[in-house]
C-alpha positions in Angstrom: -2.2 -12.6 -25.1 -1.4 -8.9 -24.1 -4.5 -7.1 -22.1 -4.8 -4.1 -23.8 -5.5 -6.7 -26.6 -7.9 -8.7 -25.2 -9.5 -4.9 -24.4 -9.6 -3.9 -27.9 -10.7 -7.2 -29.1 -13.7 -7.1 -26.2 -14.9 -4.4 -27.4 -15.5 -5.5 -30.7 -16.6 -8.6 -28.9 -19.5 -6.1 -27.1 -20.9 -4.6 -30.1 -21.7 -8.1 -31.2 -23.0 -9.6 -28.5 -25.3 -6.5 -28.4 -26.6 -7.2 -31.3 -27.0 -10.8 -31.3 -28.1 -11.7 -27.8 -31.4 -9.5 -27.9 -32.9 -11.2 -24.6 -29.8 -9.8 -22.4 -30.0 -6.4 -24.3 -33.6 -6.0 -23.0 -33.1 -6.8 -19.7 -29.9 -4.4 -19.9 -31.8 -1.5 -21.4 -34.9 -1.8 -18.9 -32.4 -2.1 -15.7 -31.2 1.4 -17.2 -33.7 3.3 -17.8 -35.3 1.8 -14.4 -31.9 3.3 -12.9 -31.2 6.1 -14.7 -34.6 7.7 -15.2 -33.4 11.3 -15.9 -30.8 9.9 -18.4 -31.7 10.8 -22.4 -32.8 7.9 -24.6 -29.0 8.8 -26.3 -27.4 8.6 -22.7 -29.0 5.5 -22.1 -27.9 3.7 -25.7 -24.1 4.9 -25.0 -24.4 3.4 -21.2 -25.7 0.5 -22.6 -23.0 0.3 -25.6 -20.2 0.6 -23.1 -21.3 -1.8 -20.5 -21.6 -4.9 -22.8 -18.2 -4.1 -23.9 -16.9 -4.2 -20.6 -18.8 -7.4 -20.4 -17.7 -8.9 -23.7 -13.7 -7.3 -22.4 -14.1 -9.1 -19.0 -15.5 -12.6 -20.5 -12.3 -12.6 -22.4 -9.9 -11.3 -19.7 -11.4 -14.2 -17.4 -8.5 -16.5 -18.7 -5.8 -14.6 -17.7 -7.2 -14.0 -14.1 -7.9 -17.5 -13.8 -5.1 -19.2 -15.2 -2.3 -16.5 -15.2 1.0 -16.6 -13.2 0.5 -15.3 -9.4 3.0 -12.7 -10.5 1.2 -11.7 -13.7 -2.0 -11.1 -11.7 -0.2 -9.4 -8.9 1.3 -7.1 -11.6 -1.9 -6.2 -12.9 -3.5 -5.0 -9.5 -3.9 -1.6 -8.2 -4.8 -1.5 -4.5 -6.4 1.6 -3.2 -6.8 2.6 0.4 -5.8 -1.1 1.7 -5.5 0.9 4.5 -9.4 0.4 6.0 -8.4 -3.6 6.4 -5.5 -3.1 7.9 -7.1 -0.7 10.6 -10.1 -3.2 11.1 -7.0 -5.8 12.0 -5.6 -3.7 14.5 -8.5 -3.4 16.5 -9.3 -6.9 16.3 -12.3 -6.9 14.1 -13.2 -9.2 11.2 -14.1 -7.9 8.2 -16.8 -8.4 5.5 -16.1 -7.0 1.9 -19.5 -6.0 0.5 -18.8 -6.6 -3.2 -21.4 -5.3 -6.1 -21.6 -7.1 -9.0 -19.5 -5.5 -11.3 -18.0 -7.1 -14.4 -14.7 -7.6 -12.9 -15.8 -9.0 -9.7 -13.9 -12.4 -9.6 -10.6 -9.9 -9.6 -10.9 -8.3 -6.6 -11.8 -11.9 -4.5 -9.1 -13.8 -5.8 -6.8 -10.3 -5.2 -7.6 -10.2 -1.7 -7.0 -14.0 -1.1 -3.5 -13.8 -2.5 -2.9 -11.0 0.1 -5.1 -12.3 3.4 -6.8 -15.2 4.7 -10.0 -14.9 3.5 -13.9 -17.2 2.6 -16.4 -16.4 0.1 -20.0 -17.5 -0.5 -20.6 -18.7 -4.2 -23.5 -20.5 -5.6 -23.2 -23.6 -7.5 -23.5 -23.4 -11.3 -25.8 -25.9 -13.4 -22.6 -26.5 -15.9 -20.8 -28.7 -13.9 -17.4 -28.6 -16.2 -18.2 -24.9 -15.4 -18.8 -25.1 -11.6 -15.6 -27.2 -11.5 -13.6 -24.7 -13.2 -14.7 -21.6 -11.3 -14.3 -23.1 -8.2 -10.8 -24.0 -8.6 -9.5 -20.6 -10.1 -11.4 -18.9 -7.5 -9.5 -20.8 -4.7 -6.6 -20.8 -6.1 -4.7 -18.2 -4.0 -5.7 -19.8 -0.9 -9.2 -18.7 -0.6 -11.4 -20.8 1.5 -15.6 -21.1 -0.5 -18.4 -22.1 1.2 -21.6 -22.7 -1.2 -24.7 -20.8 -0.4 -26.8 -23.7 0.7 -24.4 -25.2 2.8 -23.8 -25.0 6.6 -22.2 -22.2 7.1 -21.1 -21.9 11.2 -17.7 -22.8 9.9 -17.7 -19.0 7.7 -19.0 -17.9 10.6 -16.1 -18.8 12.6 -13.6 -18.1 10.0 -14.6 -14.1 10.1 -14.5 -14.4 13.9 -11.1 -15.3 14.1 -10.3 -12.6 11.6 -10.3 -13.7 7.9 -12.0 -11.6 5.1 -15.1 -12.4 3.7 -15.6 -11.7 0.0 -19.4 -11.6 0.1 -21.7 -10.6 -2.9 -25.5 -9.6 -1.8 -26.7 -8.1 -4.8 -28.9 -10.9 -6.4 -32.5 -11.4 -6.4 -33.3 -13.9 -3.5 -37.0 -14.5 -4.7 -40.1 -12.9 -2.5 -40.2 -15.9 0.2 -36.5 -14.7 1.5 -36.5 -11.5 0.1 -36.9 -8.0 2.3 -37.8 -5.0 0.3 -35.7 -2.1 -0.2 -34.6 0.9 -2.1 -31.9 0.9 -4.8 -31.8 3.3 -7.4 -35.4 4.4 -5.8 -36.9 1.3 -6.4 -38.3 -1.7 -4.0 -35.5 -4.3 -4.8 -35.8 -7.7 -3.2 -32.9 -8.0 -1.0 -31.2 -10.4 0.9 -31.3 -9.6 5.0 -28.0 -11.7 5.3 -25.0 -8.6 5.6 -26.7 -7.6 8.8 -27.0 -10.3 10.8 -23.3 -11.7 9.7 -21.9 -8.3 10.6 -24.3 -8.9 14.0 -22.9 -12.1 14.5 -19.0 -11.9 13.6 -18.6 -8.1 15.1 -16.9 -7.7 11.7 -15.9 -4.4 10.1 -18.4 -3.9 6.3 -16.1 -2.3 3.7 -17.2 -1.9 0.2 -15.5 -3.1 -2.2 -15.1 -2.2 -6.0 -13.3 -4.0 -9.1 -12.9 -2.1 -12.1 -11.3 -3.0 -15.5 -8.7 -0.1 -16.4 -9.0 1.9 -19.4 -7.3 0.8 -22.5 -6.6 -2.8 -20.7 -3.6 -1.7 -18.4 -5.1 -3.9 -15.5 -7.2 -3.7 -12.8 -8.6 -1.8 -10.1 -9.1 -2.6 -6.6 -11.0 -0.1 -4.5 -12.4 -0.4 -0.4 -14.4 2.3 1.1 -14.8 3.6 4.3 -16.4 1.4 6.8 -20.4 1.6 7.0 -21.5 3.6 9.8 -23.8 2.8 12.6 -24.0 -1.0 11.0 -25.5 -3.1 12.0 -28.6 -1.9 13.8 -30.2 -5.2 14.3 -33.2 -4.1 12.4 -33.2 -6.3 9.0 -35.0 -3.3 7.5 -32.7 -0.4 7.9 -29.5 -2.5 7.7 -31.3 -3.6 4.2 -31.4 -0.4 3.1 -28.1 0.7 4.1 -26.5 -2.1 2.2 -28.3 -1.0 -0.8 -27.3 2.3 -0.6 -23.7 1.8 -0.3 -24.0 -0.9 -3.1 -25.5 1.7 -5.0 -23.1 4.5 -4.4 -21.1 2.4 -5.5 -22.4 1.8 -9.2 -23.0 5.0 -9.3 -19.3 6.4 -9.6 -19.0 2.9 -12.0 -22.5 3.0 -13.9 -21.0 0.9 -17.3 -19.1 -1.5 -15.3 -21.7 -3.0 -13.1 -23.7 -6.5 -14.6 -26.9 -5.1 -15.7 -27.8 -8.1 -17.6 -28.4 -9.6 -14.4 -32.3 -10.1 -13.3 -31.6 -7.5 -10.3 -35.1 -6.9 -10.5 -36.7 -10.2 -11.2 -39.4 -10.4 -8.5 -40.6 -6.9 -8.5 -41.4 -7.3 -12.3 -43.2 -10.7 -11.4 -44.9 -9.2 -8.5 -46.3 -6.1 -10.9 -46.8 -8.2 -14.0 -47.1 -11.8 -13.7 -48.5 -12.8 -16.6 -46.8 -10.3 -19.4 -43.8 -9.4 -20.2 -44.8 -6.2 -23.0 -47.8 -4.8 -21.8 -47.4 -1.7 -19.1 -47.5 -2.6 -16.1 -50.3 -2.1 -13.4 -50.4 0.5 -10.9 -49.7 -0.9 -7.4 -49.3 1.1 -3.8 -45.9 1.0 -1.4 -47.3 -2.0 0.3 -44.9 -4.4 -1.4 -42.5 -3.0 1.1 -42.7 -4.7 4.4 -41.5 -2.3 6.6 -40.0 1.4 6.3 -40.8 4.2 4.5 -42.8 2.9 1.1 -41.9 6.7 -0.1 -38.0 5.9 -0.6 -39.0 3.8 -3.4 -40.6 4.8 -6.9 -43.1 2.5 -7.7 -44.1 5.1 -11.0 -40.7 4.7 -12.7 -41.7 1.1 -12.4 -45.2 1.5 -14.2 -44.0 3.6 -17.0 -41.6 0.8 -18.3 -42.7 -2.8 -20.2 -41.5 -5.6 -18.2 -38.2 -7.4 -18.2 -38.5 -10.9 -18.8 
């Protein structure tokens, strides 16, 4: 079927599942207003109208990414500043994609694989009819994936000898793993992973956005410029800077990023482990482990119920 279709029809798609998945809705809102604290209770409602839209437009444009001619997909693809990887190349350097989780993710992974040699992390999915079928339209330009809980030397190696790696930190990793660190001004469990590969491969960290185009005329692929001063060896700091690029990021793309996602599971569980209505608590900067407890808001926290 035609995209700007399947956009129209996504839409439509959105307002429903808005209305009749309530449990996503409510993790949406709070992840919003967590965000977006200065935003009125009007800006927040449109925010949250046009992100499970794009949602809703993406779940239904996943056929044609994954299924879709090459030359289809190719079509569909704008590129900007391609340029950063090809300088990275030049001088040797491997380079790591750091990838929010925006709705059109999956686009800009299989993109660059059709273009360059490349490995991505993914995590296996319960559904294994599911798992099956990701992981076969995800490779299927040539990318190499490596699941999360497997050995992973051989990534290693592949971004040492100068293939891309599509990598997606932005998940909750539980408090065991987790290091603590500011996004949107609050203290966000975080994987300390981007640092020490970026330590270990000498590779080049571009960020990387995906981006469904307005009326369903494509996609859009963007890189930025390369982090500076990255790594630093310190888990902390390097931490922090990939949350801040990640949220720069979603920032300039606010209704496209997957706020139905538990971003901030284990910070809710930490302040309120045994309700997910009342307020919650009041608790001191502690929860951070090291750095400056006053980057993050632990008030805009306490003034909101918790997300389940």
């Amino acid at each position: 079927m035609p995209l700007p279709f399947l956009y129209y029809v996504g839409g439509l798609f959105g307002d429903v599942l808005r209305v009749c998945v309530p449990s996503r809705r409510y993790i949406a809102s709070r992840n919003l207003q967590l965000c977006f604290p200065d935003h009125s209770a009007l800006e927040h409602k449109l925010l949250l109208r046009r992100n499970f839209r794009n949602t809703a437009r993406m779940f239904l444009l996943s056929g044609f990414v994954w299924w879709g001619t090459k030359k289809a997909f190719d079509r569909s693809i704008t590129f900007k500043n391609e340029h950063y990887l090809a300088n990275a190349s030049n001088k040797g350097r491997g380079v790591i994609l750091l990838a929010p989780h925006f709705v059109a993710m999956e686009v800009a992974g299989m993109y660059v694989s059709s273009r360059y040699p490349s490995v991505s992390i993914y995590q296996n999915n319960r559904n294994k009819v599911l798992d099956k079928l990701m992981l076969q339209a995800r490779s299927r330009f040539g990318g190499k994936m490596f699941e999360r809980k497997s050995d992973l030397k051989s990534l290693i190696r592949s971004i040492r000898d100068g293939m891309i790696c599509y990598y997606l930190p932005d998940q909750d990793p539980g408090p065991r793993r987790a290091v603590f660190a500011p996004f949107f001004n609050v203290p966000t469990a975080t994987w300390p992973v981007l640092g020490r590969m970026a330590r270990m491969t000498r590779a080049v960290v571009l960020p990387c956005t995906a981006r469904i185009l307005e009326g369903g005329k494509g996609f859009e692929v963007s890189l930025d410029p390369p982090l500076e001063d990255f790594p630093t060896g310190d888990t902390q700091l390097d931490s922090e800077t990939m949350n801040r690029a990640i949220e720069q990021c979603v920032r300039r793309l606010p209704d496209q990023y997957f706020w139905v996602h538990k971003r901030f599971k284990t910070i809710w569980a930490i302040l309120s482990p045994t309700s997910r209505h009342n307020p919650l608590p009041p608790i001191s900067g502690v929860l951070i482990p090291s750095g400056d407890a006053n980057n993050c808001s632990i008030a805009a926290i306490t003034a909101l119920p918790a997300a389940g």
